[in-house]
C-alpha positions as CSV (number, residue, x, y, z in Angstrom):
1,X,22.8,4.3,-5.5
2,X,22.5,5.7,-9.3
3,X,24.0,8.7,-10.9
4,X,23.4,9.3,-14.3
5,X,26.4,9.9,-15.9
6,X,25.5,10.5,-19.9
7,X,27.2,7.7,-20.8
8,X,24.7,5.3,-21.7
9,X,20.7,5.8,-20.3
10,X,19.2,3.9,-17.7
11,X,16.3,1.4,-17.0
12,X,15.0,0.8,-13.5
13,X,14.0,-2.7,-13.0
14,X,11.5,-2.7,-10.0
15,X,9.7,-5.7,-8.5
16,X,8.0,-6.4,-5.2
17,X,4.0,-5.5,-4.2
18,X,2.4,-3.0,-5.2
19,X,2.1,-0.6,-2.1
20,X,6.6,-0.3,-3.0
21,X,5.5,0.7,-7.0
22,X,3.5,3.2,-5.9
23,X,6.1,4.4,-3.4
24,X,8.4,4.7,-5.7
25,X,6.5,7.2,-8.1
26,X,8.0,10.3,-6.1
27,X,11.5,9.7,-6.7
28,X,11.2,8.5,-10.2
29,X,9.3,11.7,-11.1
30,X,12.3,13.8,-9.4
31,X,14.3,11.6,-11.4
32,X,12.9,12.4,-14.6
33,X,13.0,16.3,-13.5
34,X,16.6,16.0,-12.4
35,X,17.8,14.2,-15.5
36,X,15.8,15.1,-18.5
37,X,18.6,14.3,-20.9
38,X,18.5,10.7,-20.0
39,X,16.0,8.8,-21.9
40,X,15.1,6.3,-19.0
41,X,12.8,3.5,-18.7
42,X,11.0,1.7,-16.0
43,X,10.1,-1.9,-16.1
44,X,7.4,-2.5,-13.2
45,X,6.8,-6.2,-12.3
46,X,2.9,-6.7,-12.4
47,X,1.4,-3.4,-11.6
48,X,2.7,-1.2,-14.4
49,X,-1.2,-0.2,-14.6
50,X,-0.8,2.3,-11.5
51,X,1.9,4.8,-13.2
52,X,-1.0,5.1,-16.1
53,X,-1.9,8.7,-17.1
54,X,1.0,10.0,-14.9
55,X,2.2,12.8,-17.4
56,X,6.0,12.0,-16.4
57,X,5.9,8.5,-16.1
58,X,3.4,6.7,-18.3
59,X,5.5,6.7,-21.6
60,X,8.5,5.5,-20.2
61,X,6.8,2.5,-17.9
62,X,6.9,-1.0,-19.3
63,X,5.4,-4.6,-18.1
64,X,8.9,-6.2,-17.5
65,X,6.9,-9.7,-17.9
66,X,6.6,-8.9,-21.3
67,X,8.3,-10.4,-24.0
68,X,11.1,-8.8,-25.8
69,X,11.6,-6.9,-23.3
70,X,15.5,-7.6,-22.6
71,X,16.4,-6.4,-26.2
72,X,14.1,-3.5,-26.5
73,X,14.5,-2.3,-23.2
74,X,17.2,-2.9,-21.3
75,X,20.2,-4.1,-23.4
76,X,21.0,-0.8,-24.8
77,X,20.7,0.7,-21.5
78,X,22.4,0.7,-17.8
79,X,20.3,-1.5,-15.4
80,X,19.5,-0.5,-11.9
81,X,17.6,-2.3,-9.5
82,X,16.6,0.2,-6.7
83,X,15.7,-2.2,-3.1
84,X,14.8,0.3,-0.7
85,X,15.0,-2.4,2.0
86,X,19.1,-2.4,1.8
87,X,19.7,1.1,2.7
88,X,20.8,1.6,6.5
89,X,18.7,4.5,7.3
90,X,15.5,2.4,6.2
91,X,16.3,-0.5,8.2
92,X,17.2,1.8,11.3
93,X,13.9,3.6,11.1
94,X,15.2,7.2,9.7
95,X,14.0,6.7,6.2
96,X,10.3,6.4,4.9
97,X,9.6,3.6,2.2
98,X,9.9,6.7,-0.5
99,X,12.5,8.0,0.8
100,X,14.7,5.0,0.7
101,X,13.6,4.9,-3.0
102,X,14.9,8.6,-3.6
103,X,18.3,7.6,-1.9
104,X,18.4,4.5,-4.1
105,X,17.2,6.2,-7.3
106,X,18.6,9.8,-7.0
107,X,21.7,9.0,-4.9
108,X,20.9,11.6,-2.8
109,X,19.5,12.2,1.3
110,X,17.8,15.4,0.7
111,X,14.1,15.2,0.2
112,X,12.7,18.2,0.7
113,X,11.8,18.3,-3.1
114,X,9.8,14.9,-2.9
115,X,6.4,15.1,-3.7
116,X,3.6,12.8,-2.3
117,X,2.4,9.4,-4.8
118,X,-0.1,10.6,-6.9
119,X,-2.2,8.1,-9.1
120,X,-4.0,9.3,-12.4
121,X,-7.7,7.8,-12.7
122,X,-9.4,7.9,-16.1
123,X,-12.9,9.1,-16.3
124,X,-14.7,5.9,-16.8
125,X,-13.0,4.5,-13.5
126,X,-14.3,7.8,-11.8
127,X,-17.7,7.4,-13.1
128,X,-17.6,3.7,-12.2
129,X,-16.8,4.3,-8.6
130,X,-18.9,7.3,-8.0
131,X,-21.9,5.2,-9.0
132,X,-20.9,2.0,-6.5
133,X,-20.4,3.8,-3.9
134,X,-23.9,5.8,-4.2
135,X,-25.6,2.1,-5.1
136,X,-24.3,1.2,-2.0
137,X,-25.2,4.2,0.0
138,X,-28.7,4.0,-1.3
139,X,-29.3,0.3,-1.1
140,X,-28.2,-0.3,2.5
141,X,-29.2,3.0,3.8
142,X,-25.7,4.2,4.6
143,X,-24.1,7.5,5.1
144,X,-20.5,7.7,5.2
145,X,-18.7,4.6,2.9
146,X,-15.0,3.0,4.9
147,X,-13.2,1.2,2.1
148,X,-11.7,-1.9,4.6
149,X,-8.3,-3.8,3.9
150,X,-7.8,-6.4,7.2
151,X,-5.4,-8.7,5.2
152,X,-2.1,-8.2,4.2
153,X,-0.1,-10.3,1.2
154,X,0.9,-13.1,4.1
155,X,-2.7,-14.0,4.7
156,X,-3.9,-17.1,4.0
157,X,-6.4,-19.5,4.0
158,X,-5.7,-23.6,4.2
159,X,-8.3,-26.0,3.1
160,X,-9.9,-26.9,6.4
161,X,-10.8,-23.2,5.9
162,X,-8.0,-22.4,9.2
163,X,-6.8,-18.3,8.7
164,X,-2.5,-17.7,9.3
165,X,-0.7,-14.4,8.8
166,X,3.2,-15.6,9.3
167,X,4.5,-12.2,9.4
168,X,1.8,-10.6,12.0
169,X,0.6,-8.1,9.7
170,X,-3.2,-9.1,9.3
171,X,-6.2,-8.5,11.6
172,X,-7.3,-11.9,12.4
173,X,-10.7,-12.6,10.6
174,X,-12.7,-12.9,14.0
175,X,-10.7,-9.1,14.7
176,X,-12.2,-7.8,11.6
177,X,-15.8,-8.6,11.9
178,X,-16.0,-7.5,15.8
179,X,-14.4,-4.2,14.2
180,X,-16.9,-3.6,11.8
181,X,-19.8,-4.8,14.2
182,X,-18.3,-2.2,16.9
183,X,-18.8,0.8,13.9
184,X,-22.2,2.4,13.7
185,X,-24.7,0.9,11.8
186,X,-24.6,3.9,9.3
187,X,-21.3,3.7,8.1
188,X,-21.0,1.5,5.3
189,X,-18.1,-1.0,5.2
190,X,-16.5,-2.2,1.6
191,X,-14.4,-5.4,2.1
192,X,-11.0,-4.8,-0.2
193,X,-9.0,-8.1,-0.1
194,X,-8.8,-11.6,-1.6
195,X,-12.2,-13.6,-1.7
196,X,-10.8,-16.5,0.0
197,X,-10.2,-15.0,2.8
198,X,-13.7,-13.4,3.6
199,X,-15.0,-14.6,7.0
200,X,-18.1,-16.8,6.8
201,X,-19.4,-14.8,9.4
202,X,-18.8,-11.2,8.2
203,X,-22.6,-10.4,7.1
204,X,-21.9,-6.4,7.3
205,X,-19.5,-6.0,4.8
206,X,-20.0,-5.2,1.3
207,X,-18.6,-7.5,-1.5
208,X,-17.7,-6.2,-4.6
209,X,-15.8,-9.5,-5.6
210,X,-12.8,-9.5,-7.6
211,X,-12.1,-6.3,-9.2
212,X,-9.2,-4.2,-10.8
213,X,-6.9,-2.7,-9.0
214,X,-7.3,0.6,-11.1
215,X,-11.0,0.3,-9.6
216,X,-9.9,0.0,-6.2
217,X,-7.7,3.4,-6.5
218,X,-11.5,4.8,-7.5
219,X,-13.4,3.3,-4.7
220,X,-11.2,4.6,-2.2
221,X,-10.7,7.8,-3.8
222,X,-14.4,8.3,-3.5
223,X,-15.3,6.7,-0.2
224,X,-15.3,8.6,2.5
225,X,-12.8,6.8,4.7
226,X,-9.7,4.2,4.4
227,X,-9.1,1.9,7.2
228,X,-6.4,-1.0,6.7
229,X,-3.5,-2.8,8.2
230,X,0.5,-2.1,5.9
231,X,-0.5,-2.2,2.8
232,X,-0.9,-1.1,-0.5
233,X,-4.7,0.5,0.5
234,X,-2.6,3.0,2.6
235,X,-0.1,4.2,-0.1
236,X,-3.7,4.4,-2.4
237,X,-5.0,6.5,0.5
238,X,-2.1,8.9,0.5
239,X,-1.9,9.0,-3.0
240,X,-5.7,10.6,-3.2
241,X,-5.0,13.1,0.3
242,X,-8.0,10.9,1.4
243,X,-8.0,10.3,5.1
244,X,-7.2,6.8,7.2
245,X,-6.6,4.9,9.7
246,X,-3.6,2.8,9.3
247,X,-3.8,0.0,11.6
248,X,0.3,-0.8,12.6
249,X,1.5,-4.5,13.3
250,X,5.1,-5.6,12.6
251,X,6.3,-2.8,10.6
252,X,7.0,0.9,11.7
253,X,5.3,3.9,10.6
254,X,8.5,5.5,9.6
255,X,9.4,2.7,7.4
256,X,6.2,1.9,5.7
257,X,3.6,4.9,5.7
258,X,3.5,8.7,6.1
259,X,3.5,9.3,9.9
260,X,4.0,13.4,9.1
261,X,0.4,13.6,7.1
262,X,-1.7,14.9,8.7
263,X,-5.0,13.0,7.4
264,X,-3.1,9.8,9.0
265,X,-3.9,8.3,12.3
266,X,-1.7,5.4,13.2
267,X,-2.8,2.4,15.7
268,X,-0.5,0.1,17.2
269,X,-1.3,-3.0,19.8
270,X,0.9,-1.5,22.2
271,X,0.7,-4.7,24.5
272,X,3.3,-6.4,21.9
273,X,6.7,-4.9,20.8
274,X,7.0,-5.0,17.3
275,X,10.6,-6.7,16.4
276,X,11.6,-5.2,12.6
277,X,11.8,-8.1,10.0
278,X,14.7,-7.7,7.8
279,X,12.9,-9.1,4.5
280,X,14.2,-8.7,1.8
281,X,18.0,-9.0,2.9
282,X,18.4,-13.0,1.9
283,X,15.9,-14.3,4.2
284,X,18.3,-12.8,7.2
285,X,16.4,-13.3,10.5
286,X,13.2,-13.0,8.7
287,X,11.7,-16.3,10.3
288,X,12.8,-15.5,14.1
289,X,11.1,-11.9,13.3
290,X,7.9,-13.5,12.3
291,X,8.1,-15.5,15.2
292,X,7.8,-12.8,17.3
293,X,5.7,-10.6,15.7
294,X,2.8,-13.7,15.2
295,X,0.7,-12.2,17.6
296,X,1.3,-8.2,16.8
297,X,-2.2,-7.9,15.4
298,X,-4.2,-10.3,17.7
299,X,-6.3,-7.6,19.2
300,X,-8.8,-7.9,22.1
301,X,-11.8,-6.7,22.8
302,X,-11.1,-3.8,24.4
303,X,-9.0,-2.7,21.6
304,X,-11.3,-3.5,19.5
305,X,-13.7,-1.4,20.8
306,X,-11.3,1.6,21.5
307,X,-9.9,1.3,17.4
308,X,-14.0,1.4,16.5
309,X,-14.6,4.2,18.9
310,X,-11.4,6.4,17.9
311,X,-12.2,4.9,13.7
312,X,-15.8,6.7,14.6
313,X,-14.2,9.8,15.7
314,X,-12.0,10.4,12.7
315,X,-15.0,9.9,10.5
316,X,-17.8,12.2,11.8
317,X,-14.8,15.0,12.6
């Protein structure tokens, strides 16, 4: 846990996926409220690009794979390295994702003064997205637009083309099409995940290809609906009060969403008991987790069918 003390001012050093960066944005605005005498930084591994435009934030955020950074940076300051996946109450389940960040970064349990994530778009990614999504609408005769993430980072394709998720926490690809055959022909689906790992036989889905992520905030800040397994397209979701279905394997809504908002709907296959996978604590039981959890996200039919009926619901209100 960190206390600024006035001695010397800090840097926060923070690294893992995206979904944790943007996770973190709560409790390093409080932080910057709390301490406004120390002149902090924040080094971001990769996806420095999401704290862009935040008014608190975006002047003190830095690619840490840049060079020089050790000298300009962090040398002349205290480092600390916030990992939310140490702290006891987020590996027992009583602490949310940001809330284990707030703990680590504010040394402190009470979060009743912790905002939601917010991300700041620019105009010209507004623009950009308003005008896919309304190609899209118009071309394939659509009315409501689902921006769709099945895949989370463990996905993987080999090259016989054969689909694995170690760590349970992807749809399988044959799950994902029957989903999005099972919606009504009138809801437009946008595929958001790595190419490679687009089913062959998915002919309903939109493609936008590769794109930034910046655009992907847009898209799903202007669709109309976000469905999508524990990943960073939730905490994107959240970030834009935009409503979701968050589609629960492995991991626990406590831990890794925002079970208390209200614009949230959580499904879990209930026919497999999620065992919690310790990552991040040196590799600790990780593998037997996995093991267990392979088939958390191996839906059937009928839940296919009943996750399509209930996404349905949620999207015509």
């Amino acid at each position: 846990m960190h206390k600024y003390t006035g001695d010397r001012d800090t840097v926060f050093v923070l690294s893992g996926g995206a979904g944790r960066i943007v996770a973190a944005i709560p409790a390093l605005e409080k932080y910057a409220r709390l301490n406004p005498e120390d002149d902090f930084k924040v080094l971001i591994h990769g996806w420095d690009f999401l704290l862009y435009g935040n008014p608190e934030l975006q002047d003190r955020v830095y690619n840490a794979d840049q060079k020089g950074m050790f000298e300009l940076v962090i040398k002349g300051r205290n480092m600390v390295t916030p990992e939310p996946y140490h702290k006891w109450s987020y590996y027992n389940q009583k602490a949310s994702l940001a809330e284990a960040f707030d703990e680590e970064i504010n040394a402190t349990t009470d979060h009743s003064d912790l905002s939601s994530p917010k991300i700041y778009l620019a105009e010209e990614e507004i623009r950009k997205a308003k005008e896919l999504i309304e190609e899209i609408k118009t071309k394939f005769k659509k009315d409501k637009i689902v921006v769709m993430q099945p895949f989370g980072q463990g996905a993987q394709v080999d090259e016989k083309g054969n689909f694995s998720d170690t760590t349970g926490r992807s749809l399988t690809q044959e799950a994902y099409v029957k989903l999005i055959e099972n919606l009504p022909e009138k809801f437009g689906c946008i595929y958001f995940g790595p190419q490679p790992l687009m089913s062959k036989s998915d002919k309903i889905s939109v493609n936008l290809g590769d794109q930034h992520m910046r655009l992907w905030a847009a898209l799903i800040n202007e669709a109309d609906y976000f469905v999508g397994i524990d990943s960073l397209g939730q905490h994107l979701a959240r970030a834009f009060d935009k409503p979701a279905t968050v589609i629960m394997g492995p991991t626990f809504e406590k831990n890794v969403s925002y079970p208390d908002y209200e614009k949230f709907k959580f499904f879990r296959n209930e026919k497999v008991k999620a065992k919690y996978s310790p990552i991040r604590i040196g590799g600790v039981d990780s593998m037997i987790a996995d093991m267990a959890n392979a088939s958390a996200l191996r839906l059937d039919d009928q839940q296919i069918k009943d996750l399509a009926l209930s996404i349905k619901t949620e999207v015509l209100g």
